[in-house]
N, C-alpha and C positions, 0 to 999 in steps of 0.2 A: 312113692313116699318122699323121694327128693326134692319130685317140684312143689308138692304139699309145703315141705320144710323150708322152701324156698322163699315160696307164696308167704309162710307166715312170718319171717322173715323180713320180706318187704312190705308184710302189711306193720310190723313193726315200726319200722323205717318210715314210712309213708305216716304214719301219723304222727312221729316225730316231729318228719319236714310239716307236716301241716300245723304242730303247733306253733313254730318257727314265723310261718307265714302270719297265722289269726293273733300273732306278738305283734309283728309289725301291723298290721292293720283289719281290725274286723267289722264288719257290716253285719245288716239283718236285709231282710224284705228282698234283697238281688242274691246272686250266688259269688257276685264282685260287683266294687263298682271300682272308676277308676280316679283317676285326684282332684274331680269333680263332682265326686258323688254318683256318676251319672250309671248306669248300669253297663255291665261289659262280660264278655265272657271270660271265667276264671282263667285261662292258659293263655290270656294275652298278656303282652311284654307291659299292657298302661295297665295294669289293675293294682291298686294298690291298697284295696284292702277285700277280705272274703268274709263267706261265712262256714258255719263250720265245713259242711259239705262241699262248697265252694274251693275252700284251700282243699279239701282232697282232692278233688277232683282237677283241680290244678295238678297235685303232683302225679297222679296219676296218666294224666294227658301227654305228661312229658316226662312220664319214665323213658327210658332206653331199654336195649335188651330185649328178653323173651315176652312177646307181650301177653300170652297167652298165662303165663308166670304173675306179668304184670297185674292182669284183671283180675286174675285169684287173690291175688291181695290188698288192690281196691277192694271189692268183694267182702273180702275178712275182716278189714279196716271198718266199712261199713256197719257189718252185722255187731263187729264192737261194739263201736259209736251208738247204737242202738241200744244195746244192751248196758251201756256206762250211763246213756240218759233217761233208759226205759218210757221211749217214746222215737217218733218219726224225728230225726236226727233236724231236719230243716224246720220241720213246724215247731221244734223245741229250742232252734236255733232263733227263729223269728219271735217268739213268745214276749210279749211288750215290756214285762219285769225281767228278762236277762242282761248278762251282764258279763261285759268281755273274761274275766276272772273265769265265773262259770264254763263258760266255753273250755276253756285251756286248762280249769279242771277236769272236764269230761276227754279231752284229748289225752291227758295222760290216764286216767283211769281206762280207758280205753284198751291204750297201749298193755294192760295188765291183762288184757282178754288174749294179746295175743304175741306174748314175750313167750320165745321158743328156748324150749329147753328138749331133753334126751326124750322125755315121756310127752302124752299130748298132751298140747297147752288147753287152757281155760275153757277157750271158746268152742274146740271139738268137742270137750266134753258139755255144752251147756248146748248143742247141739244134738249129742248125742240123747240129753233130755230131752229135749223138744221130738224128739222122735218118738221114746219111748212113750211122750204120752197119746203122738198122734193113733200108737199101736193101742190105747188102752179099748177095753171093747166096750168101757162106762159113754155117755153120754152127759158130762157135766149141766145140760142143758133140762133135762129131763128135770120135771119134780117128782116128788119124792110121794112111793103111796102111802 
């Protein structure tokens, strides 16, 4: 349960630092590029701007500490981000009407999936749905006699 608590914690955190980063500089179509536009990998020291996933994965690259801790909160940070934009976080990222604003609203709306408190946050339990419905024995798919 602690490193759980941990994980969400730093998935916390981790989206913080990535809004920080997509302030200073955000891109679409690369996951960074660097002060030429040109494409780069996010955890290089030239990149200097991302995309959403981009900056995460930036901070993630270059957490310290328990990395095992670390990944569980990429991880959570992730299924956020999903859940803030209710779509694939990069193709929503790249989408030709977005706009830097948007981005760094979905980052902090994000972070509300996984702001740790005593009881389980947001996102375990929007998890926890996602289960119960894969337990349902209906087949949503089926029509109707």
């Amino acid at each position: 349960m602690e490193g759980s608590r941990n994980a969400g914690a730093l998935a916390e955190q981790m989206l913080a630092d990535a809004y920080d980063l997509v302030l200073s500089g955000w891109c679409q179509g690369e996951s960074a590029q660097d002060e030429m536009g040109r494409a780069i990998e996010p955890s290089s020291a030239f990149a200097r701007s991302w995309s959403l996933t981009g900056a995460l994965e930036r901070i993630w690259r270059r957490a310290t500490g328990d990395q095992e801790v670390a990944l569980e909160g990429f991880e959570r940070a992730n299924l956020a981000l999903a859940a803030a934009v209710k779509d694939v976080p990069e193709r929503w990222n790249d989408a030709a009407d977005r706009a830097k604003g948007q981005v760094l609203e979905a980052l902090l709306e994000a972070r509300r999936f996984v702001q740790v408190d005593a009881e389980e946050s947001l996102l375990e339990d929007l998890l926890d749905d996602l289960d119960r419905y894969r337990d349902l024995p209906v087949s949503f798919s089926e029509n109707p006699a």
